[in-house]
C-alpha positions, 0 to 999 in steps of 0.5 A: 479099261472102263469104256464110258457109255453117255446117255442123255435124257431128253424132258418135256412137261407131260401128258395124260395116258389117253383123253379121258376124265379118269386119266387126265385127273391122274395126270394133274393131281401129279402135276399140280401136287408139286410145290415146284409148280403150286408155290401155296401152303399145302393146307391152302391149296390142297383142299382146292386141288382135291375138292374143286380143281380136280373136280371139274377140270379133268372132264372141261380138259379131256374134251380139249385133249380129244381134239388134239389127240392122234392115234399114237396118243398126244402131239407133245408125247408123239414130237418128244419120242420122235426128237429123242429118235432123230437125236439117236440116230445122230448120235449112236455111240449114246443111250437117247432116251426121252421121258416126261416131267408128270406122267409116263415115261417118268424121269426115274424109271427112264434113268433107271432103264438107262442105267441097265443099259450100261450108262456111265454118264448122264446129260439131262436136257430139258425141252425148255429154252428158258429156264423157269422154277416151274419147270426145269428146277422140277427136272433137277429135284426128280434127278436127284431123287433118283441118286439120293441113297445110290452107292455110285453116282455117274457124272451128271450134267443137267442144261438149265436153258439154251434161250440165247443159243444161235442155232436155237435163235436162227432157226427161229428166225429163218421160221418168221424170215420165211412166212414175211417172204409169203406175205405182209404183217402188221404185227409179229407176236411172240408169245410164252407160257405165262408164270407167277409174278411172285415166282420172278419176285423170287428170282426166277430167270423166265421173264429175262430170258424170255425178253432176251431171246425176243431181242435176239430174234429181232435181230436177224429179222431187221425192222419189223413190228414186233411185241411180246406177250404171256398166255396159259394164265391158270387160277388167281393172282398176278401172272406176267403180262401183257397176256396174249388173249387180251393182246390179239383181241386188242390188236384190230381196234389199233389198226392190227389187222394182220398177225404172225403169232410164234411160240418160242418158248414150245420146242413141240406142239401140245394143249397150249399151242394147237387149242389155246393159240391156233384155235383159242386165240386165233378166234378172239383175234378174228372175231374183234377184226383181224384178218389174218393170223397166222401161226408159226408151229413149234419144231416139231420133228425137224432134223434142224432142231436135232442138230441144235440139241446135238450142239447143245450137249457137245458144247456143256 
């Protein structure tokens, strides 16, 4: 009798190999290649890619990625290794593998490992609470790729999103719970990766399930002032909003004095969370007249979160 052996795949977006110019070009030119990501006709975006954004971007990045940077290499690599641990040991009898969207570990030389290892079924789980074009449907194309001309294709699942799952929700809850027992707030800002508006013209989700797990947070928070904002806007055109950098630099002129930012959209820190929100976005903040502002990290390795992806594979 065949005895079925699970695997799961845990994916997060990415990271170059080290902090430098040569491999943070290698790491984008991957990245901003896909039509996933750059919905532009190829002609048009390109020669901009190729001439001006890789360019000038890779060195204005590397130096960012230094200031983050740990000896294990990046934080988002380091917390998305540690989760796909955490999950293994919770659950022994699978193959828990993790690999990256752009970069290394890939997804296909990850499933292929996999496959060497005796598995039956897969269960892909994005790292992503809410589904995007942008991110999730990539994950899917590369899967897919990876079984197109194959003789035997095991049973596939992949999770599209879990924005609206309890343990995710509460968690994130006991999270803002917790700071409001330390100290008063006039505001809590929930902030997300932004995305195109005319990738939600095509009916892309994101937008939806971004504004439905903000609700659902709310409430079990109770009563509180609270919006929601956009952040990570990258080159021209219409992006969601309202953006969270003019939001914060906004906030002290209305009498917002004391803020808690979360991130509900990052299950683990990276660029966008450690730099652009606690660095970034706490300085504009305080430089127009805020006082506090406090920034709730993402999960990181907490065991709590382990759980959560454990229920979310049991339950599919």
């Amino acid at each position: 009798m065949l005895l079925l052996k699970k695997g799961i795949l845990l994916v997060n977006l990415g990271t170059p190999e080290s902090p430098t110019p040569e491999a943070v070009k290698k790491y984008l030119a991957e990245f901003l290649s896909d039509r996933r990501v750059i919905n532009w006709p190829r002609s048009l975006w390109l020669p901009i890619l190729h001439g001006i954004v890789l360019q000038v971007r890779p060195k204005k990045s590397a130096r960012t990625y230094k200031k983050i940077w740990r000896e294990e290499g990046s934080p988002l690599w380091i917390y998305t290794k540690k989760q796909a641990e955490l999950l293994q040991l919770c659950m022994p009898n699978t193959i828990v593998r993790f690999a990256m969207t752009y970069g290394r570990p890939g997804i296909q030389e990850t499933i292929y490992e996999m496959k060497q290892a005796g598995m039956t079924e897969l269960f892909v789980l994005p790292l992503y609470p809410q589904y995007s074009e942008t991110t999730v449907a990539p994950i899917c194309d590369q899967v897919s790729q990876v079984y197109k001309s194959a003789a035997e294709i095991p049973d596939i699942k992949i999770s599209s999103s879990f924005y609206d799952h309890e343990g995710y929700l509460q968690l994130l809850a006991n999270n803002i719970k917790h700071r409001l027992t330390e100290k008063s707030f006039d505001m809590i800002l929930f902030s997300y990766h932004g995305i195109p508006v005319s990738t939600i013209e095509r009916g892309d989700p994101y937008e939806e399930q971004c504004k439905i797990t903000t609700q659902k947070v709310m409430e079990r928070i109770g009563d509180h002032p609270y919006t929601h904002s956009y952040q990570s806007k990258f080159g021209p055109g219409q992006w969601l909003t309202p953006m969270t950098c003019e939001t914060l630099k906004a906030f002290p002129s209305h009498n917002i004095k004391k803020v808690l930012v979360i991130t509900p959209g990052f299950v683990a820190d990276c660029l966008e969370t450690i730099e652009e929100i606690d660095e970034e976005n706490r300085t504009y903040f305080m430089e127009n007249g805020g006082e506090v502002f406090e920034y709730i990290q993402p999960f990181n390795e907490s065991t709590e979160f382990t759980e959560i992806l454990q229920s979310i594979i049991e339950t599919k």
